[in-house]
Backbone bond lengths (Angstrom), bond angles and torsions (degrees), N, CA, C in turn:
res aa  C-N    CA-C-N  psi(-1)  N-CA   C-N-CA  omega(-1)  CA-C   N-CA-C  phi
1 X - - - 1.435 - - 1.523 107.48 -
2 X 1.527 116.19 146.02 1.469 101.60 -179.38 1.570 89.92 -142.82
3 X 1.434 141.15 171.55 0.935 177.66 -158.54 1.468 146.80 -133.25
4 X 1.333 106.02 -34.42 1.217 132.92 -176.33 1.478 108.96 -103.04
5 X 1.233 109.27 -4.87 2.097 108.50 -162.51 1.474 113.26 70.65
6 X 1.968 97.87 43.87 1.791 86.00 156.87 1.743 87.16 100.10
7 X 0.865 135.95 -34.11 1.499 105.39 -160.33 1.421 120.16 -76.91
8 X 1.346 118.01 -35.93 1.423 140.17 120.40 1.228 140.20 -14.81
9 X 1.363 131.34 146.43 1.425 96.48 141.57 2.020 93.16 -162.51
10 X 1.281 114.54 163.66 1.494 95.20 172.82 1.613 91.37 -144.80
11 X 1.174 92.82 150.78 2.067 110.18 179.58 1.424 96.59 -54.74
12 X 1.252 99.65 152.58 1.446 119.92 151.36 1.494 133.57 -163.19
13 X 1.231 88.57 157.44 1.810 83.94 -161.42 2.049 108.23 -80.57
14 X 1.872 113.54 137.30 1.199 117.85 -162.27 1.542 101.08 -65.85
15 X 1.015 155.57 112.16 1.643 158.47 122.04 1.403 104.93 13.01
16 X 1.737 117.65 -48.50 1.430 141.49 177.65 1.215 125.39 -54.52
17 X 1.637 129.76 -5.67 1.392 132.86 -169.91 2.151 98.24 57.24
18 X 0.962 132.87 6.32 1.273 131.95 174.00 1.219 129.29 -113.41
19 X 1.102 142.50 133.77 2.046 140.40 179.79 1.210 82.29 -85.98
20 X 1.869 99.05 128.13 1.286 106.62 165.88 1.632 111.47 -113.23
21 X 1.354 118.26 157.25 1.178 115.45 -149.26 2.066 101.75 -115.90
22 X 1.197 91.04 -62.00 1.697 114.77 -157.35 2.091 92.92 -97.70
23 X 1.700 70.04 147.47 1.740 70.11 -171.90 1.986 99.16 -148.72
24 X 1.182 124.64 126.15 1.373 120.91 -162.85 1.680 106.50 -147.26
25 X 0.916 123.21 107.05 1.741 129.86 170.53 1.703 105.56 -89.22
26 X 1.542 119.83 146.94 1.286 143.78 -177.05 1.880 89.61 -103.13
27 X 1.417 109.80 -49.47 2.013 105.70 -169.83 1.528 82.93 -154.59
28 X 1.219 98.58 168.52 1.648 127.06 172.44 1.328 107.07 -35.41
29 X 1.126 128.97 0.78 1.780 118.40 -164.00 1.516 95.87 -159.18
30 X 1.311 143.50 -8.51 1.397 132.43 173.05 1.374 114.42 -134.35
31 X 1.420 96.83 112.20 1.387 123.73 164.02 1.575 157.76 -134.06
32 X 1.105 139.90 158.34 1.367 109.62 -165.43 1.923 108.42 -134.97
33 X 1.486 122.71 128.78 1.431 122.39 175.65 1.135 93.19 -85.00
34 X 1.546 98.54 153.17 1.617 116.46 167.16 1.880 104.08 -118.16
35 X 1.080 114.39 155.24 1.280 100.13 160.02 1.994 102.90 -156.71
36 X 1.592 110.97 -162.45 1.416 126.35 152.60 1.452 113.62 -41.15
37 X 1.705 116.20 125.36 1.021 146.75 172.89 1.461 118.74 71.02
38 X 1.275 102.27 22.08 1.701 104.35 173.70 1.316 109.45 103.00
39 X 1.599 133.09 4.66 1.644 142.05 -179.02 1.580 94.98 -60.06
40 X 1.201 112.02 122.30 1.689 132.69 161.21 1.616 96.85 -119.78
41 X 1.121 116.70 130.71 1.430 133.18 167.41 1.837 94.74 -125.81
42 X 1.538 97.92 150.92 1.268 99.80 174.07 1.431 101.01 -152.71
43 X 1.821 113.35 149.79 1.684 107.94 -161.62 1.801 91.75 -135.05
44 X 1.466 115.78 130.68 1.406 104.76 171.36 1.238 110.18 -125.81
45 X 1.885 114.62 42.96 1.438 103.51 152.70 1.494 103.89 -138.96
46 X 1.599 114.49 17.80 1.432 113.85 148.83 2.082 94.25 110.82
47 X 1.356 108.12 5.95 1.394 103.67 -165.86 1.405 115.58 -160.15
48 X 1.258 123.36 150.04 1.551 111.60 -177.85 1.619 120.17 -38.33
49 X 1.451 118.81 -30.16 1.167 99.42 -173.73 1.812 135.30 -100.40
50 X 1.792 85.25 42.66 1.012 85.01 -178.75 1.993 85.34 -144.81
51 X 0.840 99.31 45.71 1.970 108.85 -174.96 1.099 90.09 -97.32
52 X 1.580 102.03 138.19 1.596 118.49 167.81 1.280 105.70 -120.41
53 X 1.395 122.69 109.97 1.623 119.24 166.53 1.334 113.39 -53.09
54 X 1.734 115.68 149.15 1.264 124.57 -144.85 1.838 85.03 -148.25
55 X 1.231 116.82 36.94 1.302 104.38 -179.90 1.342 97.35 -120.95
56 X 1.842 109.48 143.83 1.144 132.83 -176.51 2.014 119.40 -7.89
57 X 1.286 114.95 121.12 1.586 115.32 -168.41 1.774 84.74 -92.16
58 X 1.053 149.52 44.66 1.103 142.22 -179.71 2.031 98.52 -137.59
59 X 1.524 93.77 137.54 1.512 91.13 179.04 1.589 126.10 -65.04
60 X 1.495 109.00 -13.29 1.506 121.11 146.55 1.253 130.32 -164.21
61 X 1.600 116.32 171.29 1.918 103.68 -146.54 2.090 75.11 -161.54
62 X 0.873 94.67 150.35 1.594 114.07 175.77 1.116 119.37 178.52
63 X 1.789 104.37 137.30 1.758 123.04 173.29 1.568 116.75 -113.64
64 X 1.180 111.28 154.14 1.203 96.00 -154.86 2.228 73.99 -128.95
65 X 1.470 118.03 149.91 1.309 118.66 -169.25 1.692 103.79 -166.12
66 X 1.264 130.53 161.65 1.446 103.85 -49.03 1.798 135.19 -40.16
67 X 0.760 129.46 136.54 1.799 133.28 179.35 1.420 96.75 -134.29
68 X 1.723 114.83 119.51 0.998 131.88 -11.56 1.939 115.05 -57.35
69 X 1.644 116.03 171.24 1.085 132.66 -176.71 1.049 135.45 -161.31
70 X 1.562 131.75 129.16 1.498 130.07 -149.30 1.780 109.24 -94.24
71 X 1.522 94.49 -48.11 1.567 110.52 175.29 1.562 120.40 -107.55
72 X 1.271 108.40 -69.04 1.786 116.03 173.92 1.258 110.95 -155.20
73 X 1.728 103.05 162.48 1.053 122.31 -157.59 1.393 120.29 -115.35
74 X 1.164 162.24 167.28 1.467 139.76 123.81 1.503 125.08 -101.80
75 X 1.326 71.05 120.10 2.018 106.99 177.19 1.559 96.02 -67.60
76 X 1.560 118.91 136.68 1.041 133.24 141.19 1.316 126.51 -114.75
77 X 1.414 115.64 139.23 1.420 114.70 -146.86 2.126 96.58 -131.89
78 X 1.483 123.17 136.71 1.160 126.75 -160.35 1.789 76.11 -140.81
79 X 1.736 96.53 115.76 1.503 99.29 174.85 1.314 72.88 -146.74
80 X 1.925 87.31 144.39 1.846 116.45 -164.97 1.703 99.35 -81.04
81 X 1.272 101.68 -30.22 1.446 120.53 -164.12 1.709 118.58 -128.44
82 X 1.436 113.30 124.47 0.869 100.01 154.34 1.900 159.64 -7.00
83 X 1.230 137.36 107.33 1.520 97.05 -162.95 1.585 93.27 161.05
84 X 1.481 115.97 -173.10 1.238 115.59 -174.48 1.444 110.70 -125.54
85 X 1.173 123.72 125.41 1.424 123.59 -174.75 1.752 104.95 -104.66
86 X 1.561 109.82 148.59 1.376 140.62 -168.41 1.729 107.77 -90.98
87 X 1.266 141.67 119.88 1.149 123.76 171.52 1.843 116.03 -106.34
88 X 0.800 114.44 109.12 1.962 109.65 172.90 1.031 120.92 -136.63
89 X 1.740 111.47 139.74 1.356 105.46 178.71 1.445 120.96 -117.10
90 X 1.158 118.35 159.72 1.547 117.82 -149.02 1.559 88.55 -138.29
91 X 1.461 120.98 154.34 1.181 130.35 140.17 1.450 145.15 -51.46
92 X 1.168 122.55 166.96 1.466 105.81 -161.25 1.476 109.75 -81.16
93 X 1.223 111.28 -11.95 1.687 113.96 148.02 1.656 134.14 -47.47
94 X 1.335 98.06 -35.08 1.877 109.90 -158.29 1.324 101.14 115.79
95 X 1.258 120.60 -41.08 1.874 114.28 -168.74 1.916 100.04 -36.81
96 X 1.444 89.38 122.85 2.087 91.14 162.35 1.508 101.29 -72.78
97 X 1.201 103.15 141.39 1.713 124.97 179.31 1.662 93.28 -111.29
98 X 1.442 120.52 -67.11 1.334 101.84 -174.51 1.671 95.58 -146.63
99 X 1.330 112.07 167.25 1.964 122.07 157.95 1.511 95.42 -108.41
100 X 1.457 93.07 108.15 1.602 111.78 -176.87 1.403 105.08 -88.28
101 X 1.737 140.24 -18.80 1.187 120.70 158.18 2.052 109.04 178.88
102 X 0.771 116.22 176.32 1.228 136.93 153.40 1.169 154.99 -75.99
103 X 1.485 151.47 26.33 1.301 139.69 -157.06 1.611 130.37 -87.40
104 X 1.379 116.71 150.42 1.957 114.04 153.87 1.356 114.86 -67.82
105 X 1.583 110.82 123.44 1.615 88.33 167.47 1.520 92.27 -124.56
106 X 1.250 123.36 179.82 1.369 126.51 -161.77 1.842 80.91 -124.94
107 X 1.450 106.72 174.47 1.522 105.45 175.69 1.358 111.92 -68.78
108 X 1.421 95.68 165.85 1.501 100.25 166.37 2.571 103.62 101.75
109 X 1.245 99.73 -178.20 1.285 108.09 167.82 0.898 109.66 -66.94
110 X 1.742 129.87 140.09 1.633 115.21 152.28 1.793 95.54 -149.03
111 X 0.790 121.23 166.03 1.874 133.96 -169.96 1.481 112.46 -108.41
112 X 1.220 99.33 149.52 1.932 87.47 168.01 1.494 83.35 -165.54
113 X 1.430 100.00 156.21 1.582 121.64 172.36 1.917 107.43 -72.96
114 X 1.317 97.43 111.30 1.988 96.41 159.09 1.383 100.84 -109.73
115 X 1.637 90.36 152.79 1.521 131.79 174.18 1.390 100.68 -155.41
116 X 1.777 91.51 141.49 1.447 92.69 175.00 1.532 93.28 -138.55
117 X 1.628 132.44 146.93 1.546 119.62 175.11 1.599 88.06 -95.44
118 X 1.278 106.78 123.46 1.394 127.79 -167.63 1.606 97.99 -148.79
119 X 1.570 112.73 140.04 1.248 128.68 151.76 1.699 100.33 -61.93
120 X 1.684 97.58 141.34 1.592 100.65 157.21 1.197 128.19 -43.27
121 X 1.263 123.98 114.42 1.566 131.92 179.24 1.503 120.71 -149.54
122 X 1.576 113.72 -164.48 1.131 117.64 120.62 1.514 146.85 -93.30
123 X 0.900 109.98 156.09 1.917 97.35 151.25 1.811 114.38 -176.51
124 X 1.180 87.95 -160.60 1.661 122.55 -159.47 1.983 98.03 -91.30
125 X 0.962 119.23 134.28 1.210 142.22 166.83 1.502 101.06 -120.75
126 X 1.457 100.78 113.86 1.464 107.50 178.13 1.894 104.95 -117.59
127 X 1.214 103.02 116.23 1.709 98.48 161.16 1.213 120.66 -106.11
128 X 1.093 109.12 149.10 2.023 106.74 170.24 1.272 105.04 -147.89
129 X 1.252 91.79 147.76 1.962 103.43 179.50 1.341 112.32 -80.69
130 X 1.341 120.29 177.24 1.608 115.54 169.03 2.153 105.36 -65.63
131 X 1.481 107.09 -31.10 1.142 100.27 176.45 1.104 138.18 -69.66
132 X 1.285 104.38 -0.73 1.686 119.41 -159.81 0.932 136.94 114.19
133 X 1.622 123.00 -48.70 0.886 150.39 166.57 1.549 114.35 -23.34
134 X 1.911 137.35 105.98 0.866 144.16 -179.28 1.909 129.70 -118.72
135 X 1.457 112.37 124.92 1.277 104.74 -178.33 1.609 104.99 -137.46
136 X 1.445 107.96 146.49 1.084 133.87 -152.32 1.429 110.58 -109.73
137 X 1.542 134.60 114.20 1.585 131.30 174.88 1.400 83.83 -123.61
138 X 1.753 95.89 153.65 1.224 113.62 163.97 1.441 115.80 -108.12
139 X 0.843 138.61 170.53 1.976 149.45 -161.58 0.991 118.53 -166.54
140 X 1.476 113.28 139.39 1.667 110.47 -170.65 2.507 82.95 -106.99
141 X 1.128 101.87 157.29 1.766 101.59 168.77 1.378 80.68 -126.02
142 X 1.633 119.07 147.56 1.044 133.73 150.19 1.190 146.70 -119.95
């Protein structure tokens, strides 16, 4: 946060559950943060109190990187809600191949290491919330 227009500046902690990184103004009043897991914030009166969170309107959203991948990956995971999400991966049919795990995530972005012992392929990354709520990445293993 700065005060002065930049000459300054002092840490602060994200409101967003995200570290934000990148920070870029067009004029005195429009600008946009970037940060971890895809966080875009954008402000059009030059200051927090006019920030509009810009993170996923869906109760969950996930990228999975590097893709392709030999050993593991990191999953980033955007759950609206509190709760425990399901991980399985399926073929490019639907067939379940395996339930690769379980976690709590609290709201907001959070990361975790995937691995799957998988023949080279493709497939389906399936998540689901305790609510239901289901989203689908695809992955090459190599």
């Amino acid at each position: 946060m700065t005060e002065d227009g930049g000459d300054n500046w002092v840490q602060q902690a994200s409101p967003f559950g995200s570290t934000l990184e990148g920070i870029t103004f067009t004029d005195s009043k429009n600008g946009w943060v970037c940060g971890y897991g895809g966080a875009i914030l954008h402000t059009s009166t030059g200051g927090i109190t006019g920030l509009e969170n810009a993170f996923p309107s869906r109760p969950i959203e996930a990228k999975l990187a590097p893709n392709p991948f030999s050993q593991t990956s990191r999953l980033q995971v955007w759950n609206q809600t509190p709760g425990r999400i399901q991980l399985k991966v399926l073929d490019l049919q639907g067939k379940l191949i395996s339930t690769q795990s379980t976690h709590s995530l609290t709201r907001g972005w959070q990361e975790m290491e995937f691995g799957a012992q998988l023949p080279k392929g493709m497939y389906l990354l399936q998540i689901q919330t305790e609510e239901g709520d289901v989203h689908f990445l695809k992955f090459i293993k190599e």
